[in-house]
Each structure stands twice: as C-alpha cells, then as structure tokens.
N, C-alpha and C positions, 0 to 999 in steps of 0.2 A: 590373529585370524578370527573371524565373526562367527558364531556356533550357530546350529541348523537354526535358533529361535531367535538368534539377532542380528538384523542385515547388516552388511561389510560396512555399508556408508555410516550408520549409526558406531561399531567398533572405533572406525578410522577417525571420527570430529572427536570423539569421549576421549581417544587417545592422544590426538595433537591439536585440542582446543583446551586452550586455558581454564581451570576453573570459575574463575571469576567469570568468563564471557559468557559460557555455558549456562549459570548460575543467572546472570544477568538477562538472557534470553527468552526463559522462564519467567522473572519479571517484568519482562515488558507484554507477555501473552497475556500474563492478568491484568497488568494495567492495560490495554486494550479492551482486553474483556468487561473489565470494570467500568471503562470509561464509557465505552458502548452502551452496557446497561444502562448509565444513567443517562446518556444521551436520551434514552427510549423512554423515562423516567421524565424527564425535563420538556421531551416534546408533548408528553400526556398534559403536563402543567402549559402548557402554551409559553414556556421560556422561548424555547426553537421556535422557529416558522420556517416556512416554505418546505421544502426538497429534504430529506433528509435520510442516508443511504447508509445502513449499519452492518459492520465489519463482523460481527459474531460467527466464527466459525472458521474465518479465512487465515486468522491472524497469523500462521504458522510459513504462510505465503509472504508477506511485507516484513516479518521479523527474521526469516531465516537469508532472506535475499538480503537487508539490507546491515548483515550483521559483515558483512564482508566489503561494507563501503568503508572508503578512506571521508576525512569531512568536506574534502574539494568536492567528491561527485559528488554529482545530481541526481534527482530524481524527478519524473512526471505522473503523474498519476489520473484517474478519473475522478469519477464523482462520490466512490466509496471509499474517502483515504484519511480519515480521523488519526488512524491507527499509523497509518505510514508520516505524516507530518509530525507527529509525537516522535517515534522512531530514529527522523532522520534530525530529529534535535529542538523541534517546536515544542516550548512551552507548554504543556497539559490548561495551565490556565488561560492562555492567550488563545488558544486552540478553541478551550468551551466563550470564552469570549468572542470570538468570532459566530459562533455560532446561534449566539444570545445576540446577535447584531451590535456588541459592543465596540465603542472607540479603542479599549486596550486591544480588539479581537489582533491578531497577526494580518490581517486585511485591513484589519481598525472598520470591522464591522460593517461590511461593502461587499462581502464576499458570500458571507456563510456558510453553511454545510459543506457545498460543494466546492468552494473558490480558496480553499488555503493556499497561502503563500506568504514564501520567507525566504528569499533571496540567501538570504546569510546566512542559512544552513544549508542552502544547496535543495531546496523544497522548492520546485518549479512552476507550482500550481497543482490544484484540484479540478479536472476541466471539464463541465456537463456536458459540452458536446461528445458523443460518440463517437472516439477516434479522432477529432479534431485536436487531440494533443500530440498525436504520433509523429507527425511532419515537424513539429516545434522540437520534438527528441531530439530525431534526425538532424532539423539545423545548428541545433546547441552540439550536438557530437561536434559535426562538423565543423564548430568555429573552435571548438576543443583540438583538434587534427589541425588547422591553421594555423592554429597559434603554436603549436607542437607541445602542446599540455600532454602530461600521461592520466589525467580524469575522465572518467567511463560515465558513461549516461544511462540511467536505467529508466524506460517507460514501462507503465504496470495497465493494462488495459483490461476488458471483457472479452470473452471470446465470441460476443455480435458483434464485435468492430472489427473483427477481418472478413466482413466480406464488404467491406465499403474501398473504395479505391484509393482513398488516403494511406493506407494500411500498405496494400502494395505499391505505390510509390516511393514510398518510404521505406521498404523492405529491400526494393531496385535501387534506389539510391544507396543506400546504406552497403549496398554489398560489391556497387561498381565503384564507390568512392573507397572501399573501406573504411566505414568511420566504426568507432568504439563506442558502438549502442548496441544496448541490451536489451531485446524485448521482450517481456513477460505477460501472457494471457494468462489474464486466472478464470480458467476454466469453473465457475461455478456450474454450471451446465444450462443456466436459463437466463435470458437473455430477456432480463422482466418477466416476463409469462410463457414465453415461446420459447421448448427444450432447444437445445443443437441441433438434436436429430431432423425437425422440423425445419433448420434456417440454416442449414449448411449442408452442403452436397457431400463433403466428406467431415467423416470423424475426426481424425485425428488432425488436428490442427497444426502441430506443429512440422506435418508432412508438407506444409505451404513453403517451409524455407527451401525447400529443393528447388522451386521454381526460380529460383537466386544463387543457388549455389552459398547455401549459406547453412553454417554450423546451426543446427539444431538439436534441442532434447524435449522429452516428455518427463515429468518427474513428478509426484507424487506433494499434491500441494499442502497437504493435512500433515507432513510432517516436518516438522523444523528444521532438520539437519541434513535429509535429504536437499530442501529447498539451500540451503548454505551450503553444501557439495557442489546443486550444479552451479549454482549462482559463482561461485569461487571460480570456477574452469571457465565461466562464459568469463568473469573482470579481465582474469589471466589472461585470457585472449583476446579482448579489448586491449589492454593494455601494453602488449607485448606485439601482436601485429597488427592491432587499429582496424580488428577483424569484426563484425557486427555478431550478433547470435540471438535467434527465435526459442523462445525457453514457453513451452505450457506447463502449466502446473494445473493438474486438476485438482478441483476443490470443493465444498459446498457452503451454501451461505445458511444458516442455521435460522435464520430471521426474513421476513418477506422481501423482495426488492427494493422497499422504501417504510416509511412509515404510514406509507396510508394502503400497503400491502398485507392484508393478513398472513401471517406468518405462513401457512397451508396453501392458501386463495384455492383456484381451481383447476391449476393447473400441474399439484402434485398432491402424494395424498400425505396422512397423519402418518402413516406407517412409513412410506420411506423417509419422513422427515427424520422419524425419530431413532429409523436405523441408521440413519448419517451419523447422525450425535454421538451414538455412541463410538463413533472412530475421533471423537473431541480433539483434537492436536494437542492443546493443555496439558489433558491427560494422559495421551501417549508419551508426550514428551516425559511428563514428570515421571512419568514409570520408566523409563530409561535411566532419569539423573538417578531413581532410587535403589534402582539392579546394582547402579556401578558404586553407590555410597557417595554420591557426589551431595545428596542434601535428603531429609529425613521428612516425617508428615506436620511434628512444628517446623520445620524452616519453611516450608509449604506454607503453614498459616500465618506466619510470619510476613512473609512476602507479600499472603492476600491481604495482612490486615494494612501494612504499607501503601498498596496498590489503594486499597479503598479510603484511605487518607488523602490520598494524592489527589485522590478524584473527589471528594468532597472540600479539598483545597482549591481545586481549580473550580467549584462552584462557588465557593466566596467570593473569589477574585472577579468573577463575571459577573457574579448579579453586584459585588461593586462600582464596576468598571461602569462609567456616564456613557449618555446614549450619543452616538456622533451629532453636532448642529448643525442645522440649515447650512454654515458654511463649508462645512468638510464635503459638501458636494464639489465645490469647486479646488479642492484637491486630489494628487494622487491624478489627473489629468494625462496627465504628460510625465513619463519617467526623465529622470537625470539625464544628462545635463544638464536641460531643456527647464528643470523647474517648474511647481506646480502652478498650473493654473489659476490664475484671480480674478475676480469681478474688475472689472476697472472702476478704481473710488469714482470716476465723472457718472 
C-alpha cells in the first residue's frame, strides 16, 4: 500500500516493473534531455536549419507511454518528437543526422527536425502539420483491425490541435469502428504563444472523449510512471477490445515553442517558468528510484555521463555523414512497390 507521501500509482510500477526497465527509463529522460540540449547547442552553430521544436521538460510524457509498447506498434507524432523517435528505437545518430540535413539522417536528410521517420521501428513520422497526423493514426489502427493484428497505435499531438475538425473525425471514427488507437495530448498549456484558456472553450480536454463515448483519462504528464500506468490501461484496452482511448497528460515545455522562441517570450513570465522546473520529471523520478534503493547519486552520474557520450557520438556521425546529391532528389518519390523515381537517361 502507497504511504500518505507516495502515490498508489508510483508504489504499484516500483513493485511490478522490473528493475532494469525502471532503470532504463531514467536513462532515456537524460538521454533526451541531453540530446535536446545539444540540439539547442548545434542550432546556435547553424549545423540545424529551419523549424526546430525541443522536448525539454516533456520527456516524462514520450518515455513513460512508450515504455509500455511491444516493437510492432506504432507511433505518430508532431513536430516536437526527437525524443519519441530515439525512444521508439531510432538511432540517436541518424536522428541528429537528419536534422544536420544528412544523407545517413533516418529521412536521409529530406525531412529534418520535424519529418522523422522509420518505418522499421514502427516511427510513423514527425508531422508539422497541426493535427494533420491524427486521421493517418486513425487509418493505420484501422488497417491493424483489418488485418486482425493485436498492435495499438499511439498518436501523440498539442492540445491546439483539438479544436481542428480532423481531431474530431477521427475521434467519431475511431470510437464507431472500434479501432486500437491511442490518443495523447500533451497538454503543454500553450499553443506557441496562445495559453488554452485563450483557444479553447473548455479546460479540460480530455472531457471531449464523451462526445464519442469513448474511454478517457487526465494524468499528470511530468511524471513518468503515472504516464506508464495510464498508457498501460489504455494498450490493454486497445488490444483486448479494439477499444480507442483519449489520454491528456498535462505537461510543460521548459524551452520556448521553437528555436527562434525566447524561452520567456511574452506570453508567460520568468517566474512561472521557473516554478514549472522545479517539478523537473528527471528529478522526480529519480527521487523515487532513490527512496526505494533502486540506483544511488553515482549510478545517476553514471547514466548522465553515458547519456552525454551518446550524444556527442551521434554528433560525430552527423557531421560525418555526406550531404544528399542533386540526385537524391529524385528518390524516395514513390514508396515500395512502386520504386523510386528516376530521371529518364533520354
């Protein structure tokens, strides 16, 4: 049973989650953490260009959901998912190589920041349109239901993209079909510049699944194993009745909207920034694994200094990695079977 200081959901993962996964969980927050940093590091040098949307602060939201995927599912994502394509098994180098515009990038350097993709881990894309990935979920559950697969589909979105119509079609669909999708808004509260309270008629977001008759939770997006609790109950029930489920997780982002967003800008101030922080998820978590003895303050630095190798590895590899030629335009055209596109030699 959880004592008045630590919630049931925290008790109940420390008690029937492995140590190693637990362990491993923690590592991937820093390697996110880290890799973000140097993202923000790499766009200052002008290695990055364009669009460029960093995870700092979220991380507890993409690691604690996708700690509970088998490697068949899938996932989609928006334009902020570094951290979620590492996660669901992309390469940390091939990752900053995409985003150096490299030919080894996972896009092979066509995509960028915002456009990862990797098929073969089940990475469905990074997608800059606003809720333009939602309906893609949706179709992918559904051909998962067709085929009579038991793999769940997770779409991870902003909470501005439910009031766009795509959102609720896809919500109506997914709940008369029954398909095994999973939709999660991460509640960061701002919608680039414009709070919730300002671009949505109501709060609580996840109160939309009623309109569907569809399982719904709210859950607490800063912390890791709460987010792996609900994430767990929603797969279960993908999996088991092919049932959909609306998941928010509030969150906040700790870093501006993009990179050319002052961290502050003008539309929050210093002071809540920096009382957000101190609810870190990192931090919380690790003072969990350290109440229960699960890892001590070196296996912590240990971890970090791992993490920070990892990430100064997968900058080797990028600023290795050749720039795509004039002709890799004309691939990547047309997906399989169909074969890429060529110039005709005449």
């Amino acid at each position: 049973m959880a004592t008045a200081s630590v919630p049931e959901h925290v008790t109940r993962q420390l008690a029937s989650t492995p140590k190693a996964k637990l362990t491993e969980m923690l590592y991937q927050m820093l390697l996110g953490r880290r890799f973000e940093e140097k993202c923000a590091e790499m766009y200052a040098l002008q290695k990055i260009g364009g669009f460029c949307h960093l995870y700092i602060g979220q991380e507890a939201v993409a690691i604690g959901a996708l700690s509970v995927l088998r490697p068949d599912d899938k996932i989609f994502t928006g334009y902020r998912e570094h951290v979620h394509a590492i996660v669901k098994g992309c390469e940390p180098g091939r990752v900053m190589a995409e985003l150096f515009g490299r030919r080894d990038g996972v896009s092979h350097g066509k995509g960028g920041s915002m456009h990862l993709f990797n098929r073969q881990v089940g990475m469905m894309g990074g997608h800059g349109i606003v809720g333009g990935h939602i309906p893609l979920a949706t179709g992918v559950a559904f051909a998962s239901k067709y085929q009579k697969k038991d793999d769940v589909t997770l779409v991870f979105f902003g909470e501005a993209a439910v009031n766009i119509g795509a959102f609720h079609e896809s919500l109506n669909m997914a709940a008369l079909w029954k398909l095994p999708c999973i939709y999660i808004v991460e509640n960061n509260r701002y919608g680039m510049g414009t709070s919730i309270e300002r671009a949505s008629a109501i709060y609580d977001v996840a109160a939309r699944a009623c309109a569907y008759d569809m399982a719904s939770e709210t859950v607490d997006g800063m912390d890791v194993l709460a987010m792996r609790d609900c994430v767990d109950r929603a797969v279960t029930r993908a999996r088991t009745e092919n049932a959909p489920t609306l998941i928010e997780a509030r969150c906040y982002r700790f870093m501006g909207h993009s990179m050319s967003d002052p961290v502050h800008g003008h539309y929050r101030t210093k002071e809540e920034v920096e009382a957000q922080k101190q609810q870190d998820p990192i931090r919380a978590y690790y003072g969990h694994l350290l109440a229960a003895g699960l890892i001590d303050q070196p296996g912590l630095e240990q971890f970090d200094a791992q993490a920070r190798a990892e990430v100064e590895k997968a900058i080797q590899f990028a600023d290795a990695s050749p720039e795509p030629s004039a002709d890799d335009l004309y691939s990547d055209v047309y997906s399989e079977p169909y074969g890429p596109y060529r110039r005709s030699e005449a």
